[in-house]
Each structure stands twice: as C-alpha cells, then as structure tokens.
C-alpha positions as CSV (number, residue, x, y, z in Angstrom):
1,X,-54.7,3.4,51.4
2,X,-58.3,3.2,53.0
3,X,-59.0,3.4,56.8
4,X,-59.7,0.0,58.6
5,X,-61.7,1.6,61.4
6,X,-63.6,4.9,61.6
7,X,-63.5,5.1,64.9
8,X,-63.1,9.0,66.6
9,X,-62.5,9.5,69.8
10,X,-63.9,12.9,70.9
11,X,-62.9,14.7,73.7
12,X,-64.5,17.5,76.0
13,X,-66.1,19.9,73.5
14,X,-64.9,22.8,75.9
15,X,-61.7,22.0,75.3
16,X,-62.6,23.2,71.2
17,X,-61.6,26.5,70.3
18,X,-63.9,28.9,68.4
19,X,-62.0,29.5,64.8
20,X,-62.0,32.8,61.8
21,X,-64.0,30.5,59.6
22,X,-60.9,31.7,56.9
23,X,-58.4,30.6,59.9
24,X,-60.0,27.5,59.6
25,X,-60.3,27.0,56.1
26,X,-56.6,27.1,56.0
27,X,-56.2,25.6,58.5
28,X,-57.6,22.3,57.6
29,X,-56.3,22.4,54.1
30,X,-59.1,23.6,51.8
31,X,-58.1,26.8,50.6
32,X,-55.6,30.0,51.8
33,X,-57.2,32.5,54.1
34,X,-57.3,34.7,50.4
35,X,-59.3,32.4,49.0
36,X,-61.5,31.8,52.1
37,X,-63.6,35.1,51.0
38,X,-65.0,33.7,47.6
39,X,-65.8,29.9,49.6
40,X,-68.0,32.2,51.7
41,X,-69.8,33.7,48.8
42,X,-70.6,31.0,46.8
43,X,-72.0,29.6,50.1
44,X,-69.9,26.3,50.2
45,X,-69.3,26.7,54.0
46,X,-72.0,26.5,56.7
47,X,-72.5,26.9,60.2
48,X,-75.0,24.2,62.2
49,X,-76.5,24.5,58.7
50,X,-76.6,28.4,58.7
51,X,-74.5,30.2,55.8
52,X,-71.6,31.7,56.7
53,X,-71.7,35.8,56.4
54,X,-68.2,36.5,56.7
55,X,-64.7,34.6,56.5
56,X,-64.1,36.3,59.7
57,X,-66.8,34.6,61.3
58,X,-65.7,32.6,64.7
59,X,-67.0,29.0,64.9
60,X,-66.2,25.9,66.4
61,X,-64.2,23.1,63.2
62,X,-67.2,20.3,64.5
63,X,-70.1,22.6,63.7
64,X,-68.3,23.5,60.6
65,X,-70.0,21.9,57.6
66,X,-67.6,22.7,54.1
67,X,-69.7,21.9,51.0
68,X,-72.4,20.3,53.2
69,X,-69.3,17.4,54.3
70,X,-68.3,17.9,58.1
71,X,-64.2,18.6,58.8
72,X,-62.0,15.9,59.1
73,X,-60.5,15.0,61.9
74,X,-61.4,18.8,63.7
75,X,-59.4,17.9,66.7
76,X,-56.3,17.0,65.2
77,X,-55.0,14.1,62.8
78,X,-54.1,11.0,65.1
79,X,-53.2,7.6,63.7
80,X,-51.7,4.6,63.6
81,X,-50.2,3.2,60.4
82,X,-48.1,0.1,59.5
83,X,-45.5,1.4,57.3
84,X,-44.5,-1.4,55.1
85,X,-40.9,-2.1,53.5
86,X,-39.2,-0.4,51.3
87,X,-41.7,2.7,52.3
88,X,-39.6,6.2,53.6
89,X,-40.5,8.2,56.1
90,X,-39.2,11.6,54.0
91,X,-41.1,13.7,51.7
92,X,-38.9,13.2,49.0
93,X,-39.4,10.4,47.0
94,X,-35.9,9.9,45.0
95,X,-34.7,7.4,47.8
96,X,-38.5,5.8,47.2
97,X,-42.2,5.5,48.2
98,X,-43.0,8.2,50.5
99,X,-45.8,7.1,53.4
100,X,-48.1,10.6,52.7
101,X,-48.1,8.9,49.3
102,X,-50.3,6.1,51.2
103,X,-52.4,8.4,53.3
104,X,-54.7,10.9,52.2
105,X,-53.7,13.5,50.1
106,X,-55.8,16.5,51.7
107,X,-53.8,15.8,55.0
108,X,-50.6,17.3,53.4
109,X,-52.5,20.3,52.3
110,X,-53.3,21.1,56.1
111,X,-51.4,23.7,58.4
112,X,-49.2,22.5,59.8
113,X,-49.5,19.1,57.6
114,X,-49.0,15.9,58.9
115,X,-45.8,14.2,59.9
116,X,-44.3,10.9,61.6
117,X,-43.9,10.6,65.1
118,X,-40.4,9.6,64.9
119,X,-39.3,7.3,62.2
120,X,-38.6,3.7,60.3
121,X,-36.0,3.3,57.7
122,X,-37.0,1.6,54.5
123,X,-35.9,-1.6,55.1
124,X,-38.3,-1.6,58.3
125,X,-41.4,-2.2,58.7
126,X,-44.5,-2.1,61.5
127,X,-46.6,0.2,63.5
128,X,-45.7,3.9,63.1
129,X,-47.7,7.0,64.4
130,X,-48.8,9.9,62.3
131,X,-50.2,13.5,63.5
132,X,-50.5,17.0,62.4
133,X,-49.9,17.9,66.4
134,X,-46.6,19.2,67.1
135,X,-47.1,18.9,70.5
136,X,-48.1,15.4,70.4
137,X,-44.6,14.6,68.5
138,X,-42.8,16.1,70.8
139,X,-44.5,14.4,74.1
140,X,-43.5,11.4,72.3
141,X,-40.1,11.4,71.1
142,X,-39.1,13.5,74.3
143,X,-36.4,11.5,76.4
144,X,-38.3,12.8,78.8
145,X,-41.1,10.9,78.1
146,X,-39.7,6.8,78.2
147,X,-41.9,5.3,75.6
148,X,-41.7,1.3,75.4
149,X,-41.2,0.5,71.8
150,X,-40.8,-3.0,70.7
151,X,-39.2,-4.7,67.8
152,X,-39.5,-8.3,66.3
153,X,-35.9,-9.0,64.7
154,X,-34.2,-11.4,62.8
155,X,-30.3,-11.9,62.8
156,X,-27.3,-13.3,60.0
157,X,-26.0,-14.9,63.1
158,X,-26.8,-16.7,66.5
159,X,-27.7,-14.1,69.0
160,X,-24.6,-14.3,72.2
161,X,-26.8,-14.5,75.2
162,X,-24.6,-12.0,76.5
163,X,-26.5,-9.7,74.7
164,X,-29.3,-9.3,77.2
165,X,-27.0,-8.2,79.9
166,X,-25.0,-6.0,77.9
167,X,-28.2,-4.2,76.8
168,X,-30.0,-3.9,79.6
169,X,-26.9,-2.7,81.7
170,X,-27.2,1.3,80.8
171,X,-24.0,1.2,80.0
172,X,-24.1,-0.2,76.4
173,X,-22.9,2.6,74.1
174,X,-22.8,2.4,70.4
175,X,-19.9,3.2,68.0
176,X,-19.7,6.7,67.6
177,X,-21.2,7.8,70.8
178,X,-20.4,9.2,74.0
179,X,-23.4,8.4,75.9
180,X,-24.5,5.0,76.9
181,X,-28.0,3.8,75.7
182,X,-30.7,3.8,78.0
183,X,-31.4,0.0,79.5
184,X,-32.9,-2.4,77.1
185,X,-34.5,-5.5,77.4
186,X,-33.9,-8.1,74.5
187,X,-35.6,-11.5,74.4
188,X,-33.9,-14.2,72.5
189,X,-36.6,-16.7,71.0
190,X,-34.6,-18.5,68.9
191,X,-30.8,-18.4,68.0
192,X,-32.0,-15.9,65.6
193,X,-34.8,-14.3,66.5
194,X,-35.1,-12.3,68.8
195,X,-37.7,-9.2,70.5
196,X,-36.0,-5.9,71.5
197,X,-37.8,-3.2,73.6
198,X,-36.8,0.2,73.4
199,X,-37.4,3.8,75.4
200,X,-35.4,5.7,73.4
201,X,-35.0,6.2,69.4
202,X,-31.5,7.0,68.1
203,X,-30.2,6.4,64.9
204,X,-31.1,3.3,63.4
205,X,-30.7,2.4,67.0
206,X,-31.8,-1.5,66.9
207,X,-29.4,-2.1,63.8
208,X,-26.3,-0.6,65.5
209,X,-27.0,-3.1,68.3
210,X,-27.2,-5.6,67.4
211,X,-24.4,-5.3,64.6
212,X,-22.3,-4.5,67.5
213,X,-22.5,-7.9,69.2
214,X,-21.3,-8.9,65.9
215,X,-25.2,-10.3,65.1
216,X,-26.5,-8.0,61.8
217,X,-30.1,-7.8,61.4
218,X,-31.8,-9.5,58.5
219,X,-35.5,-8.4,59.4
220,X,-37.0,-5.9,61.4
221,X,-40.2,-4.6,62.4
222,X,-41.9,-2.5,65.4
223,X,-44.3,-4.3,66.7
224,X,-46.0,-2.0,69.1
225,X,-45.3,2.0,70.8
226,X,-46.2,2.1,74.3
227,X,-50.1,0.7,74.7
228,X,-50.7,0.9,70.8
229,X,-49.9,-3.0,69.8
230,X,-49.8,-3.9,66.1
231,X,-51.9,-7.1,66.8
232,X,-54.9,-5.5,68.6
233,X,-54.9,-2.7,65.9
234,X,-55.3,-5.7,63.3
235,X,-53.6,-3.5,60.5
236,X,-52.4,-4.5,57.1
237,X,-49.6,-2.9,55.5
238,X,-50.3,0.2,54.0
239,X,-53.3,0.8,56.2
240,X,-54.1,3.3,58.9
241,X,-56.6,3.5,61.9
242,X,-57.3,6.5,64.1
243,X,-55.8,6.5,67.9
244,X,-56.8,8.4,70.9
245,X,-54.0,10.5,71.8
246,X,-54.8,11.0,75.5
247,X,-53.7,7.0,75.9
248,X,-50.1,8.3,75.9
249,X,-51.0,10.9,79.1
250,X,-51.2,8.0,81.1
C-alpha cells in the first residue's frame, strides 16, 4: 500500500557510519555481498556521483546512489502503519493476510528485514509500528520502558463500572497468571464502549480483561502508542507513514 507522507526525519549526519559498499548492498536488500562485486562492475552503484572501484569501498548509505536512485530509508526503516482487520502480524500467511504483504516488498529483502513493534491479532485493528531496528523494538516493548497504548473497544455486554477500579488497582491479574497487571486506566463512554490505556502488552491483553469482568469484546482497535496518535497521522487502513524514532527518547 502507498505512503501517505514522504516525510524523513534526518538526524545528525555524524551519527552515519561509513559502510563496505558490498556490506551495504546487503545490507539494504539489493543483492548478497557475492553479488556486490559484479553491481560494482557494471557501474550500477555510485558514490556523490563517482563510480564505485571496489565493493570494499567504505561510504556513507546517504551518498550512496544505486542505479542512479538514492537508498531508502539509510537510517533505518521507521513507520507507522494501521493494520486493518483480518490482517496478521506473522510471516506466514495460512492463518491469512500478512502486513509485509501491504508494505513494500524490498523491505523484507533487507538485513535484518523489517518486523512489528509488538503486535495486533487479526481481529484488531489500528496504529501499529514497523522497523528494521532491533534496538528500537526492544526500547519499546521493554517493561522497562511504560509506553501508553490506547484502545477504542466495544463490548457484548454493559461495562460494570467496577471495572475502572479493578484495573487501575495493580492488582488485577488475569486467568492464568501469577503476576498482577500493571495499573490501567479504562474510560467507560457508553454502557458499551469504552477506551482502555495500556503500558504493558501481554497476551491478547485487552481481550482477557475485559472477558474477565464478564464483558467480551466485540471491536477493538489501538488508537494511538505513546505520542504517535492515529488521528493526527490521518492514516487509512492499509497505509503507512514514516515516524521519527527519537520521539520515543523523550
């Protein structure tokens, strides 16, 4: 599915590392470092416009040009993406519609390729966040790292208003589990329907809730991760926008 913004975000070009130019080639998923060697001969990979002399040629991915087209996203992949229903977050596609199936193709042909930062089941929908920085999923899905994520949820049943004090007690624990969940603050808009906020993602966490309180959940979606909202973003399903990842350093 097709960007809605082309916006980059660049950061301090000091902070770029000089690259093999067949490191690189790999590394951004155009060819194996074997193959970089025959790229370089048939002069499909340039340098501030230079040819390249050798795959072992150091050079930084932004002055990089690989037949004459600069590298994408030299930094790093960082987006935002509205995963819509009945979409997985796998790689197999037996239980259905992968989401790499909705992004670019060459992004799965990188090293390491891209992944989700965490995950929506199939019957959920909303914002999710997509990198090929291992790092950056980690910071994120740390429990360290108390991440507000926020859900827009419908219910089979009236909501008890009990609810919010249960989950925002700390000592709400699901079925299954021996430690409570962290605090959570739910607000009830109608008798069924309802926003949740999260800082913590266990297994299909919101679900197991609110079933537990004897309320099942019809609909679900994430609405926002931390500052990233899925308003501002104005995405469609199925789309994706790049992010600046140093919003989540603050």
């Amino acid at each position: 599915m097709p960007c809605i913004s082309t916006l980059f975000f660049p950061a301090d070009r000091k902070m770029m590392a000089f690259m093999r130019i067949d490191a690189l080639l790999s590394r951004y998923g155009y060819c194996s470092r074997s193959e970089a060697p025959r790229w370089v001969k048939k002069g499909r990979v340039t340098i501030q416009g230079n040819p390249v002399a050798s795959p072992s040629q150091k050079a930084e991915p932004e002055d990089v040009l690989v037949d004459g087209t600069p590298v994408e996203f030299p930094r790093g992949i960082y987006v935002a993406f509205y995963k819509p229903l009945d979409v997985t977050c796998s790689h197999d596609d037996r239980d259905g519609t992968p989401i790499y199936d909705l992004l670019p193709p060459e992004w799965s042909e990188r090293n390491p390729a891209v992944t989700s930062v965490g995950r929506l089941d199939k019957d959920t929908e909303g914002l999710l966040l997509v990198t090929d920085d291992g790092k950056f999923v980690h910071r994120l899905t740390s429990p360290k790292h108390h991440i507000d994520k926020v859900y827009e949820l419908t219910t089979e049943a009236d909501i008890p208003e009990h609810a919010v004090e249960d989950f925002a007690s700390g000592t709400f624990t699901l079925e299954g589990e021996k430690s409570p969940c962290h605090p959570a603050r739910l607000e009830i808009l109608e008798a069924r329907h309802a926003r949740l906020t999260l800082t913590e993602g266990r297994y299909h966490q919101v679900r197991r809730m609110l079933a537990a309180v004897g309320t099942p959940v019809s609909t679900l979606k994430r609405l926002s991760i931390g500052p990233l909202h899925l308003d501002d973003l104005q995405l469609e399903a199925g789309h994706w926008t790049p992010i600046d990842p140093t919003l989540f350093e603050k």
